[in-house]
C-alpha positions as CSV (number, residue, x, y, z in Angstrom):
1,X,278.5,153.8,-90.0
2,X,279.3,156.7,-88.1
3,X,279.0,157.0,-84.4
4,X,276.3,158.8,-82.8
5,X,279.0,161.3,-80.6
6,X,280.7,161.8,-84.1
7,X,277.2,163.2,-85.8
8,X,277.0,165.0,-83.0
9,X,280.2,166.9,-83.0
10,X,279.6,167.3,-87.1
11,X,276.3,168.9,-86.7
12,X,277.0,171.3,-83.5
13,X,280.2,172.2,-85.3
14,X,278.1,173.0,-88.4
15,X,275.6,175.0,-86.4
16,X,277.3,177.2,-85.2
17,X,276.1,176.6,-81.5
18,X,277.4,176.5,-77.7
19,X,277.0,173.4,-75.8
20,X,275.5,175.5,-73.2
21,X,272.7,176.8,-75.6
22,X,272.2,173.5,-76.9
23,X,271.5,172.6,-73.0
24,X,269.2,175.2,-72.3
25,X,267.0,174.5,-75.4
26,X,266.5,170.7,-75.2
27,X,266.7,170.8,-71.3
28,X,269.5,168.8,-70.4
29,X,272.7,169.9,-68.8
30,X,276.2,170.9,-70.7
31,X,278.0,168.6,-69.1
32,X,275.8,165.7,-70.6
33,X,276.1,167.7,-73.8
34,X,279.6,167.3,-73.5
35,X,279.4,163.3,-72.5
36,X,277.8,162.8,-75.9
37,X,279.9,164.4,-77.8
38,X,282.6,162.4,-77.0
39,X,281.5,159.3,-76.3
40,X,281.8,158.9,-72.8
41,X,278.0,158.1,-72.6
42,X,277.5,156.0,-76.0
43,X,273.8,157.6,-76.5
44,X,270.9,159.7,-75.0
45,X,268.8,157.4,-73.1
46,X,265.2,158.9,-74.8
47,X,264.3,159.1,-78.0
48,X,262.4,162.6,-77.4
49,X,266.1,164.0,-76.8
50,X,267.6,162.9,-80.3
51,X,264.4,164.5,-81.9
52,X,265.0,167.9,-79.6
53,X,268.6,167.6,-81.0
54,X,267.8,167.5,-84.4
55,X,264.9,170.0,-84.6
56,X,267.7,172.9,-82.8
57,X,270.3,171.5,-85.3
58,X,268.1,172.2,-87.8
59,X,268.6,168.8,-89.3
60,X,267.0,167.6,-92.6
61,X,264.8,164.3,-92.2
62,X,267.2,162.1,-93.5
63,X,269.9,163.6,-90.9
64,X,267.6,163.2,-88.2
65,X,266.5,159.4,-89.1
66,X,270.5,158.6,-89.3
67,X,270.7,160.0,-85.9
68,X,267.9,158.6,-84.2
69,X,269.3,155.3,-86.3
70,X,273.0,155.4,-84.6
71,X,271.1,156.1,-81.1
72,X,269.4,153.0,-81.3
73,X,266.5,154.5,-81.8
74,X,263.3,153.8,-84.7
75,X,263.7,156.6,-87.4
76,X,260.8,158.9,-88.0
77,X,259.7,157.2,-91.2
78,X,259.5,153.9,-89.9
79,X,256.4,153.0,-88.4
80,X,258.4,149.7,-87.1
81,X,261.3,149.9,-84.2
82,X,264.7,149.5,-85.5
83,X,267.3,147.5,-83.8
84,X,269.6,148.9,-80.8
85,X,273.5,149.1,-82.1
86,X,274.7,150.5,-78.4
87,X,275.6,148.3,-75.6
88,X,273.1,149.3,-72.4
89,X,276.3,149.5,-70.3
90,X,276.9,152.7,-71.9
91,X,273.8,154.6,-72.2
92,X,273.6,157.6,-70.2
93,X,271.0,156.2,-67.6
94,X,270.8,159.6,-65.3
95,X,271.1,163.3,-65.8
96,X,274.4,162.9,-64.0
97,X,275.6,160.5,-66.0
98,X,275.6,158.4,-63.0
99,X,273.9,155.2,-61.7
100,X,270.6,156.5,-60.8
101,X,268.7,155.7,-57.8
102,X,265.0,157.3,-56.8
103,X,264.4,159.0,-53.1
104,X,261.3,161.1,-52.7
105,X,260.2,161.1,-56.0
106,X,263.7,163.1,-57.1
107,X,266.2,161.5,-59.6
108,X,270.0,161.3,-57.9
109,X,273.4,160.0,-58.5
110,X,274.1,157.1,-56.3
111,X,277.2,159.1,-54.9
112,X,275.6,162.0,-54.4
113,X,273.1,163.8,-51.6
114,X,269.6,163.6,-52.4
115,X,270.0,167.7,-52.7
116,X,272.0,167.4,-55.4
117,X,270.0,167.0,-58.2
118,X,266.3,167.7,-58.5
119,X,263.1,167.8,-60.5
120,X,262.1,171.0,-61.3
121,X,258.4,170.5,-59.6
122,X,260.4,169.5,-56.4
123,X,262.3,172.7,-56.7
124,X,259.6,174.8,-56.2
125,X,258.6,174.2,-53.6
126,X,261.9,173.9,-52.3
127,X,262.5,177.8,-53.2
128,X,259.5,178.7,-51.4
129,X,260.6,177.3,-48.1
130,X,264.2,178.3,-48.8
131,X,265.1,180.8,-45.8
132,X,267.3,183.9,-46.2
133,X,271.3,183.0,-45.7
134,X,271.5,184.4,-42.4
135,X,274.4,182.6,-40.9
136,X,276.2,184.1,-43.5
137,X,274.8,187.7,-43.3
138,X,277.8,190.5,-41.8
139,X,276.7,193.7,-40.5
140,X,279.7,195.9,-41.6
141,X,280.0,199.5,-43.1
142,X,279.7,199.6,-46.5
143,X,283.3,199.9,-47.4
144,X,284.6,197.9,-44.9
145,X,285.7,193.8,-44.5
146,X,287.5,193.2,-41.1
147,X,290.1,191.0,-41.1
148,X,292.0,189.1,-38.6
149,X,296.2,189.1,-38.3
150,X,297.4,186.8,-35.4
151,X,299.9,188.7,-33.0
152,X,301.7,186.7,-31.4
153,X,304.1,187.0,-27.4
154,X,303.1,190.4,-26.4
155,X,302.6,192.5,-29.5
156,X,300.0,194.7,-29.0
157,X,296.5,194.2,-31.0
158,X,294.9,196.1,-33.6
159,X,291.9,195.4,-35.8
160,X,293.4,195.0,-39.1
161,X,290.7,197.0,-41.0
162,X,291.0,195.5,-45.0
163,X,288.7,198.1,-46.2
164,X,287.1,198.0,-49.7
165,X,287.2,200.9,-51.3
166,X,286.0,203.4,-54.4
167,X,282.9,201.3,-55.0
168,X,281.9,204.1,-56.9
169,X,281.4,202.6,-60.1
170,X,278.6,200.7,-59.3
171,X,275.0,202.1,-59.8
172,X,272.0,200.2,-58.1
173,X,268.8,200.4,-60.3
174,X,265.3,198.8,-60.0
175,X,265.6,195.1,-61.9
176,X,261.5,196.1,-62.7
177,X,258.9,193.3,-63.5
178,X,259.8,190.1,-65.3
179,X,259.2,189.3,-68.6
180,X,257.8,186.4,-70.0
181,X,260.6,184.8,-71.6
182,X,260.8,181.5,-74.3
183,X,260.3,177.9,-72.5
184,X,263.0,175.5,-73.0
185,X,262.3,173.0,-75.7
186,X,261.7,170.5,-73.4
187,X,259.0,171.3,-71.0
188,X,258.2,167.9,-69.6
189,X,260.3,167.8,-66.9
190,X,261.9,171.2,-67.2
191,X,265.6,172.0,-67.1
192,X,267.8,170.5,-64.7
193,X,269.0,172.5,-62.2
194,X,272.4,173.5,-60.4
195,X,274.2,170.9,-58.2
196,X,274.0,171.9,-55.1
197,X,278.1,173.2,-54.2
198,X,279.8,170.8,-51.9
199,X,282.0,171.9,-49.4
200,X,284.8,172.1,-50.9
201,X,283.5,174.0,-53.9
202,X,283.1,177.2,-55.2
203,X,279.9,177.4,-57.6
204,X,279.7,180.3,-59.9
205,X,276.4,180.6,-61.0
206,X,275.1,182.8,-64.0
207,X,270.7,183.1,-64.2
208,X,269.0,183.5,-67.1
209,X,268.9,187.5,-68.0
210,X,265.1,189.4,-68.4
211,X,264.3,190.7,-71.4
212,X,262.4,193.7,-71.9
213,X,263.3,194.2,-76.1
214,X,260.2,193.9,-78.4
215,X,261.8,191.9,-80.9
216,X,265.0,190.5,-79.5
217,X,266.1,187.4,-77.7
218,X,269.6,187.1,-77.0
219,X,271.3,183.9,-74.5
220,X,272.9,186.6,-71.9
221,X,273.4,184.5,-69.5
222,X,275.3,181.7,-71.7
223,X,277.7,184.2,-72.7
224,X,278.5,185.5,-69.9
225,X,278.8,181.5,-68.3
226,X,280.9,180.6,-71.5
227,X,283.9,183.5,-71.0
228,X,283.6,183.0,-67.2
229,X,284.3,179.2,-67.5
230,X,287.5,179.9,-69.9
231,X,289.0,182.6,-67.1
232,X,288.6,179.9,-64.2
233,X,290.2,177.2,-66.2
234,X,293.1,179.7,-67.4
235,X,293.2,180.5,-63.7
236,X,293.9,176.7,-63.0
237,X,291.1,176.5,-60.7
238,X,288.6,174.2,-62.4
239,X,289.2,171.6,-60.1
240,X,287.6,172.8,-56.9
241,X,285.8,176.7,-59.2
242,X,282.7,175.7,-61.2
243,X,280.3,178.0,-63.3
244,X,276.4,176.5,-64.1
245,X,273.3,178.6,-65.2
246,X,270.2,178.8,-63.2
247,X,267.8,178.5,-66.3
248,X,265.2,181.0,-64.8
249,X,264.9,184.7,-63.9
250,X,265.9,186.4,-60.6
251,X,263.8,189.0,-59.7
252,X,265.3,190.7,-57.0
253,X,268.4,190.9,-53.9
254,X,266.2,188.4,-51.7
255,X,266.1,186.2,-54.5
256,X,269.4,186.1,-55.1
257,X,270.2,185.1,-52.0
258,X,267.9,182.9,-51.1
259,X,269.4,180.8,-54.4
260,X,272.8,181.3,-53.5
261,X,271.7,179.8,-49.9
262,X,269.8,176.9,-51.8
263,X,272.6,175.6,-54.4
264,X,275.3,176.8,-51.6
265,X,276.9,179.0,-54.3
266,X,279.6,181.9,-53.9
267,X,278.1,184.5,-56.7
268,X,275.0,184.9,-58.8
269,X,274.9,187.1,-62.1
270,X,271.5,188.0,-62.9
271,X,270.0,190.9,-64.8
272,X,268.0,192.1,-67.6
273,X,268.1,194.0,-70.9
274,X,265.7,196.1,-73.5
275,X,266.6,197.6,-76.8
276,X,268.8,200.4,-74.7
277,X,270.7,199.5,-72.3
278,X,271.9,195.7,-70.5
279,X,271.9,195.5,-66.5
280,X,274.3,193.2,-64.5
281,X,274.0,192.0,-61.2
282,X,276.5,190.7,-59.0
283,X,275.3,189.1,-55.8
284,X,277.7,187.0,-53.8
285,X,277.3,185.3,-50.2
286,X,278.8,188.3,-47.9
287,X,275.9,190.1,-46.9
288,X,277.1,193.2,-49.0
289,X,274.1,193.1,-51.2
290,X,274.1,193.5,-55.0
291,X,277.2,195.4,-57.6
292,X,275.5,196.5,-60.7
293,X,277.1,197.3,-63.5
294,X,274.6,199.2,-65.8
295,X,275.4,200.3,-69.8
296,X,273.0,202.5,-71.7
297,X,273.7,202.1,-75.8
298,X,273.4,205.4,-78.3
299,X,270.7,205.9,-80.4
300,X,271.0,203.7,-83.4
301,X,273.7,201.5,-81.9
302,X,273.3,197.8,-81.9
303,X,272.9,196.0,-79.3
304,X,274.5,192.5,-80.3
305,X,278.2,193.9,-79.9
306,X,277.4,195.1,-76.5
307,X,275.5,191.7,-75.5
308,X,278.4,189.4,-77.3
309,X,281.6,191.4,-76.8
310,X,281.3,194.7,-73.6
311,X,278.9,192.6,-71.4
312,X,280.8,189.3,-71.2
313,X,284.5,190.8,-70.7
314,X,283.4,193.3,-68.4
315,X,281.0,190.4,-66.3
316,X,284.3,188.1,-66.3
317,X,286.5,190.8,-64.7
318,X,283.9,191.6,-62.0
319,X,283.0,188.4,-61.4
320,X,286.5,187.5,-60.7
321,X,286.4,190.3,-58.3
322,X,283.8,189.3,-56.5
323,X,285.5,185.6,-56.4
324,X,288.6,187.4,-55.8
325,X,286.9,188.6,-52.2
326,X,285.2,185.6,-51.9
327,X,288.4,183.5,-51.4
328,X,289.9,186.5,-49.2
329,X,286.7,185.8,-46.8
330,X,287.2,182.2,-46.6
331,X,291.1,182.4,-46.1
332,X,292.2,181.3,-49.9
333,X,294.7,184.3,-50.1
334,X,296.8,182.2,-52.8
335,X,293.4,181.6,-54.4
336,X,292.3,185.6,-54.5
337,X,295.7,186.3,-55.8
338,X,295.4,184.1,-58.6
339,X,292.1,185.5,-60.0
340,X,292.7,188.6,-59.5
341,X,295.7,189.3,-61.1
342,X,294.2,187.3,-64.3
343,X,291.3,189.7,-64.3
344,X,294.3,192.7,-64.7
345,X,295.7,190.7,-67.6
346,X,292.4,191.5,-69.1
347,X,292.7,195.1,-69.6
348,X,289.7,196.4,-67.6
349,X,289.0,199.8,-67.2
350,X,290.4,202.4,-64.6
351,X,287.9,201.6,-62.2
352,X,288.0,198.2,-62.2
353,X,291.7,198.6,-61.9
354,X,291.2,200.5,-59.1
355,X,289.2,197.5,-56.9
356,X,291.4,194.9,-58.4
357,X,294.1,196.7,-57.1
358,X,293.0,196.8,-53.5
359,X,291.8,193.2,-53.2
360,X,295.3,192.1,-54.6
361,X,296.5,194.5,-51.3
362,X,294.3,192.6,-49.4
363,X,295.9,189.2,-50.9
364,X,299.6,189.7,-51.4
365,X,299.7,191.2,-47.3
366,X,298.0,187.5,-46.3
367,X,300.6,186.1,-48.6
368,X,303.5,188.3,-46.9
369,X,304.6,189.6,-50.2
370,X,304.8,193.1,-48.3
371,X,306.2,194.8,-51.2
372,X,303.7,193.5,-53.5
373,X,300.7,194.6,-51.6
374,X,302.7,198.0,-50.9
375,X,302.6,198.4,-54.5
376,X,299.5,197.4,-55.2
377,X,297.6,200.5,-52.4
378,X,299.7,202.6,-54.4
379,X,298.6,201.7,-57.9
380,X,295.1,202.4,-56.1
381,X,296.1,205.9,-54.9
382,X,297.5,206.7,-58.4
383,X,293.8,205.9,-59.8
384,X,292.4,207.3,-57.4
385,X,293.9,209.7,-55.2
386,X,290.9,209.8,-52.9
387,X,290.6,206.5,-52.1
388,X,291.9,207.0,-48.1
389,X,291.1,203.3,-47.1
390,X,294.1,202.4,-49.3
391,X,296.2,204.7,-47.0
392,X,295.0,203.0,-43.6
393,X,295.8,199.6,-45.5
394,X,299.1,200.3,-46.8
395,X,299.9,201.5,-42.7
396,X,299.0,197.9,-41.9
397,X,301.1,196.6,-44.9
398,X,304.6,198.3,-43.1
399,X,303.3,197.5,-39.6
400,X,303.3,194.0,-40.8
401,X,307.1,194.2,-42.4
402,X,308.2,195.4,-39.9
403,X,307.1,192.7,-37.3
404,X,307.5,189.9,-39.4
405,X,310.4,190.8,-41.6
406,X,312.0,194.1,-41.5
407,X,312.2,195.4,-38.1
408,X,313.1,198.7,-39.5
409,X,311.7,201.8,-37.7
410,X,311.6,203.7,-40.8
411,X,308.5,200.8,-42.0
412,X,306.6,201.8,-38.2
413,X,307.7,205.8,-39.4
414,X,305.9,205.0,-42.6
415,X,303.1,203.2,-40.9
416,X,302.2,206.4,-38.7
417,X,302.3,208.4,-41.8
418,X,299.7,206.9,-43.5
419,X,297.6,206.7,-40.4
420,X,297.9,210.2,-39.8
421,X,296.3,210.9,-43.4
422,X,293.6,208.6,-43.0
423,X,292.8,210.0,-39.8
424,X,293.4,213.8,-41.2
425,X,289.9,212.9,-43.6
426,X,288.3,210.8,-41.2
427,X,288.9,211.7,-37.6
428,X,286.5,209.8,-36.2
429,X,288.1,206.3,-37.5
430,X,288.9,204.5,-34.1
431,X,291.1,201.9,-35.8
432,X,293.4,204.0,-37.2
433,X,294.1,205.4,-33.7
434,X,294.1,202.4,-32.4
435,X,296.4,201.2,-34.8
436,X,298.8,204.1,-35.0
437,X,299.0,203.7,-30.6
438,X,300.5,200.3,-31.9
439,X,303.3,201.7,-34.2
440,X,304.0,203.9,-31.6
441,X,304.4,201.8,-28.9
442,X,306.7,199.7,-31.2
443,X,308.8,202.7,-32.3
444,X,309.9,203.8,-28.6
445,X,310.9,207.1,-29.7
446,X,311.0,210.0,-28.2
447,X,307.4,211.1,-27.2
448,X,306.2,208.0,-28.6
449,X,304.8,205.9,-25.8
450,X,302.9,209.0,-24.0
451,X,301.1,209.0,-27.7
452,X,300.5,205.4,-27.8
453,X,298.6,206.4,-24.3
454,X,296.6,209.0,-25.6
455,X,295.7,206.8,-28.8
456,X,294.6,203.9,-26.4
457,X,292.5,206.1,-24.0
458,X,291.1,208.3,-26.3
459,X,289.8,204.8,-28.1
460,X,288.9,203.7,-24.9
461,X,286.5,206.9,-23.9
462,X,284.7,206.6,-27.1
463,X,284.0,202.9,-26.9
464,X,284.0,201.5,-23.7
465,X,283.8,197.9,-24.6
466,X,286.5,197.8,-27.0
467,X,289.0,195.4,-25.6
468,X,291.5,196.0,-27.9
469,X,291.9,199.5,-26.2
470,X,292.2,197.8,-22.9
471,X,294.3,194.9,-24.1
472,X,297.1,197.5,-25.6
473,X,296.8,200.1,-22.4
474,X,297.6,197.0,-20.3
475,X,300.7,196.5,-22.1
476,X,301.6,200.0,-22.1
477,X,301.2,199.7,-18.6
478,X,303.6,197.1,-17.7
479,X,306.3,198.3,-20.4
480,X,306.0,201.9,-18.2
481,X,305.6,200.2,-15.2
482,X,302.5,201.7,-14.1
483,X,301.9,199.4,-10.8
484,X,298.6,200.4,-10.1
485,X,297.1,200.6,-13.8
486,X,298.3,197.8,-15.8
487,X,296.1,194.7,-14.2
488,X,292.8,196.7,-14.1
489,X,293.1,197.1,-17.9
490,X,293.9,193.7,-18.6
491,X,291.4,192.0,-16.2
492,X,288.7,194.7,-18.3
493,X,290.2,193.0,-21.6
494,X,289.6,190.1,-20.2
495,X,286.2,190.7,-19.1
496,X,285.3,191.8,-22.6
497,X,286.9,188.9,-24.7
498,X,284.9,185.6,-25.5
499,X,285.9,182.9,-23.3
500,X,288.8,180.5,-24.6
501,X,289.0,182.5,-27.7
502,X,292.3,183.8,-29.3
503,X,292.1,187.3,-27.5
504,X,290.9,185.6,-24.2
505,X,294.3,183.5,-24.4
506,X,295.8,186.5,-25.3
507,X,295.0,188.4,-22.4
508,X,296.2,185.3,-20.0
509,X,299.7,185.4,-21.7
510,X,300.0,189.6,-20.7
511,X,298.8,189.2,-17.0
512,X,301.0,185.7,-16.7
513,X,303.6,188.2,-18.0
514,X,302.9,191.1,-15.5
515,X,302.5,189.2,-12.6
516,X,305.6,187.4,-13.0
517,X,307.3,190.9,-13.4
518,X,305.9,191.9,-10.1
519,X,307.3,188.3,-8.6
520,X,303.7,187.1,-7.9
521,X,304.0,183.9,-8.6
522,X,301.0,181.8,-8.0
523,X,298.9,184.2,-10.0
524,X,301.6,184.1,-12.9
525,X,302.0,180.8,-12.7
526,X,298.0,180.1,-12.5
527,X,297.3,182.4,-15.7
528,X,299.8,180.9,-17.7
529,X,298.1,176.7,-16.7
530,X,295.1,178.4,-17.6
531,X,296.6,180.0,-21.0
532,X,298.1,176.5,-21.8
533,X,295.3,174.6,-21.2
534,X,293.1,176.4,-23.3
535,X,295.3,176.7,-26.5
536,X,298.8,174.0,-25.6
537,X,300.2,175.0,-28.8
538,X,300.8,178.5,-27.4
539,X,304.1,178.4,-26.9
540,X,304.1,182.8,-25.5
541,X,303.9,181.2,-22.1
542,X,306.6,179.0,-21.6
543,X,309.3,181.6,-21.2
544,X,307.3,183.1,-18.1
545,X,306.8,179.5,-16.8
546,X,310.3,178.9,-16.8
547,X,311.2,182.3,-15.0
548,X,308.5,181.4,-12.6
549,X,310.1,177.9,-11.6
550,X,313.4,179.7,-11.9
551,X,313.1,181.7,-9.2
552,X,311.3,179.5,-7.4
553,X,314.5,177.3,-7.5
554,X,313.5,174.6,-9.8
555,X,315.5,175.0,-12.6
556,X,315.3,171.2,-14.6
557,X,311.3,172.5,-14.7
558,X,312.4,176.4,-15.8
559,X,315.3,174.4,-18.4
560,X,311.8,172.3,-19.9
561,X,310.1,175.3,-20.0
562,X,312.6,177.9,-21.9
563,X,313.4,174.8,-24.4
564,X,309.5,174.8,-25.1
565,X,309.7,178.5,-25.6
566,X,312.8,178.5,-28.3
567,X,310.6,175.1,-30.1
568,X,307.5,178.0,-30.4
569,X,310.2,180.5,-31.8
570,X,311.6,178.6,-34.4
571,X,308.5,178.1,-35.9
572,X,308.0,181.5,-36.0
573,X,309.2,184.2,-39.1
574,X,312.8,184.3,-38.5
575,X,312.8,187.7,-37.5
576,X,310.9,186.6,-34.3
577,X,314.0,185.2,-32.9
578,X,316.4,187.7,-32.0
579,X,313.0,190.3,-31.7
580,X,311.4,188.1,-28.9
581,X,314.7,187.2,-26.8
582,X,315.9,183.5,-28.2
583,X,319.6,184.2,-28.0
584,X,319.4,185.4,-24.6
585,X,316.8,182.4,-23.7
586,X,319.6,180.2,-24.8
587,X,322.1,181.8,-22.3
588,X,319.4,180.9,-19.5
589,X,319.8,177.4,-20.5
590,X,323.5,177.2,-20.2
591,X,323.5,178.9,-17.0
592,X,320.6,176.7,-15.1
593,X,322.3,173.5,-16.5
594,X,325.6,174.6,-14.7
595,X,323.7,175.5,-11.7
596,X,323.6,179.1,-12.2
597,X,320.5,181.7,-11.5
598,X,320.2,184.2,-14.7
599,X,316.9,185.7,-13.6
600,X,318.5,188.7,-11.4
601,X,316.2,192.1,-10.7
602,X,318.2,193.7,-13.6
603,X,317.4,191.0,-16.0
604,X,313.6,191.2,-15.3
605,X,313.3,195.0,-15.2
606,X,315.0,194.6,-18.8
607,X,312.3,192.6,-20.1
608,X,309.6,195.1,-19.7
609,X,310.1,196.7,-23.4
């Protein structure tokens, strides 16, 4: 006699159907679909299941009473029980699959959160209570994501502005009333929901679509679940990625967040469709609100192709954008880069090329593939000439080579270039001047540190609590040797940064540095304790330190000091070496072990720029 998974696989074949659908209509979830089918859970553990089975396989009685039979179940016409064949230690006991346990009236794995898996009459009232994500919400302009670079010894600071831009495909429309759609075939208990996303997951989540057609039901939302599953395990990210449905309507942007806040999920597809047109939503956790992709059909055409074939790949490619930024915001560059080059492999249209494009800037710069990400802003600008965010970027992109890799002026010449066009169509950007002071201060040209100035104070005038404006004056200030201007600024930087944060640490390291240029030595040497003793693996201190205790005579403590410094350097991109003054750190050494001083006036007037 056959086995009860291998029915199974024969009859699901013959019909034609997805495990997904087959979840949604008899109310279980695919993955116990799937544990069926191959035996991993030798039966279903009721009887009403095998029956929904074979009523949406549309099998004939005798089919059904062999199934039911295999199950272990009495056939339907038997009035009499019939004999288990299964061995209980097999029978799938929970919706999981797992040992089951019950905790306030909710069904849960044993190895799980009670959260995890719920009834759907605990569920609601769980979605009334559940608040809006707020902790997650970013206020930011609309084509903007800021993003953090670490500078590192001196290097002055600039917001790193990783804009996204030419949005403009996207149209926003009203998702209307919902309609009332078919209830799953098992209505006892409802269908399961979504595991709530642990931490280390990324939950893709696809809600059933509304439909407004007279006469037509179509499974949107298991489509568009089926293709996205296949593009996250081509990706190679099904280990940690995973795609569900939400078997129930969304009916607006609160909604959609306040379910991504419930099942802790990255993005939610939801939408609706009539006879005309189909409208996707893309919602994801970032506090941008909703993408909406929207397609209206011509008179006469059908819209099956559109919901089977157009809706799915272009929902896959988008929603491996949205993932793509997803894992840019939570510092998966490697991740982002992944997804979003398979999206490209898909052949999407210009402007979805376009935004692809610009998040693969965003990822290959994290990445230090400079070249890549060079590229990949200019692929943008061919698409889409007026796309000026991709011209600030690709100024970061060279400002980047050149301190970690290149240091070739003609990348910080390339880097004001494109600043100066974004500026040129959006002089009021504060960034890009802030940004292009930087290049300029690292260039040293002719005329190039009185423009840094300018940059700095104009940004400085217009927002008066911008430390970065303060922070980079400061050093501008000390590399000139402006006596009487260069501590002001940095004790304002100071005053503006958060306490013990990176730029508060920061601004510790500069005055440590300007005072010991000055020869005052208990405040140098007091900023730079208090620099190490917030962050000890800051290593930017330890080469003032040790000119400190060198001039003060002690050289075993200046020797312990600059050895400390070249450790910090070495784990540092290689250009950092010669850049922030290890050879000559090494000379130091030699001479203080012989009993030589190398900290003369000349040296330390030298190492103001």
């Amino acid at each position: 006699m056959s086995t009860f998974a291998e029915l199974l696989r024969k009859y699901i074949a013959r019909a034609g159907i997805t495990d997904a659908e087959l979840a949604r209509n008899i109310g279980v979830r695919r993955q116990t679909i799937f544990r069926w089918k191959e035996g991993i859970v030798a039966r279903p553990r009721h009887r009403k299941d095998v029956i929904s089975l074979a009523k949406r396989l549309r099998l004939s009685d005798e089919e059904r009473d062999e199934l039911l039979i295999v199950a272990g179940f009495a056939p339907e016409s038997m009035p009499t029980a019939y004999p288990s064949t299964v061995e209980p230690s097999n029978v799938d006991d929970s919706i999981d699959g797992a040992e089951e346990t019950v905790k306030n009236g909710a069904v849960v794995a044993s190895n799980e959160e009670p959260s995890v898996t719920i009834r759907l009459d605990e569920a609601a009232q769980q979605n009334e209570a559940a608040p809006a994500d707020t902790d997650n919400e970013v206020v930011i302009d609309q084509e903007s994501i800021f993003a953090r670079l670490a500078w590192t010894k001196l290097v002055p600071i600039g917001i790193l502005l990783l804009l996204i831009g030419g949005t403009g495909y996207w149209l926003v429309a009203d998702a209307g009333p919902s309609s009332n759609l078919p209830e799953p075939a098992s209505t006892r208990s409802g269908p399961p929901l979504p595991a709530v996303a642990i931490e280390t997951e990324t939950l893709l989540l696809t809600a059933l679509f509304k439909n407004y057609s007279q006469n037509e039901g179509y499974n949107v939302a298991g489509r568009i679940e089926k293709e996205l599953a296949e593009q996250i395990d081509l990706a190679g990210l099904k280990e940690d990625t995973r795609t569900d449905i939400l078997y129930r309507e969304i009916f607006d942007e609160e909604d959609a967040q306040n379910t991504l806040a419930e099942f802790n999920g990255a993005l939610l597809i939801w939408g609706e469709y009539d006879s005309g047109r189909v409208l996707v939503n893309f919602t994801t956790r970032s506090g941008k609100g909703s993408n909406t992709r929207e397609k209206y059909l011509l008179p006469e055409q059908p819209i099956l192709p559109i919901i089977n074939i157009n809706v799915p790949n272009e929902s896959r490619i988008l929603a491996q954008l949205a993932l793509g930024e997803h894992f840019l915001a939570k510092g998966e560059p490697i991740k982002a880069k992944t997804v979003l080059e398979k999206a490209l492999l898909l052949e999407p249209p210009a402007d979805m090329q376009k935004n692809l494009y610009f998040q693969l800037g965003r990822a290959y710069v994290a990445t230090a593939q400079y070249e890549k990400s060079i590229d990949a802003y200019t692929q943008v600008l061919t698409l889409s000439p007026a796309t000026i965010n991709a011209h600030y970027n690709r100024g970061l992109v060279y400002y980047e080579r050149f301190i970690n890799e290149s240091g070739d002026p003609a990348d910080l010449d390339q880097a004001i270039v494109e600043y100066n066009r974004m500026l040129k169509r959006n002089p009021q950007f504060t960034n890009a001047y802030l940004n292009r002071g930087i290049a300029y201060y690292s260039r040293k040209g002719t005329g190039d540190l009185a423009a840094a100035e300018a940059d700095f104070s104009l940004v400085a005038e217009k927002e008066p609590d911008s430390y970065r404006a303060f922070y980079n004056r400061g050093l501008l200030d000390i590399l000139q040797n402006n006596a009487t201007q260069w501590e002001p600024d940095l004790l304002r930087a100071k005053e503006l940064a958060e306490p013990a944060s990176d730029d508060y640490v920061n601004t510790l390291v500069a005055l440590c540095w300007g005072y010991m240029l000055e020869k005052e030595f208990k405040s140098a040497q007091s900023t730079c304790e208090e620099a190490l003793e917030i962050a000890p693996e800051r290593g930017d201190s330890h080469d003032s330190m040790g000119i400190v205790h060198a001039l003060n005579g002690d050289f075993d403590a200046a020797i312990e000091q600059f050895g400390l410094y070249l450790v910090w350097l070495e784990e540092k991109p290689e250009a950092y070496y010669e850049r922030y003054n290890g050879p000559l750190v090494e000379e130091w050494i030699a001479q203080l072990e012989v009993g030589e001083q190398p900290i003369t006036d000349e040296v330390l007037e030298s190492l103001r720029g």
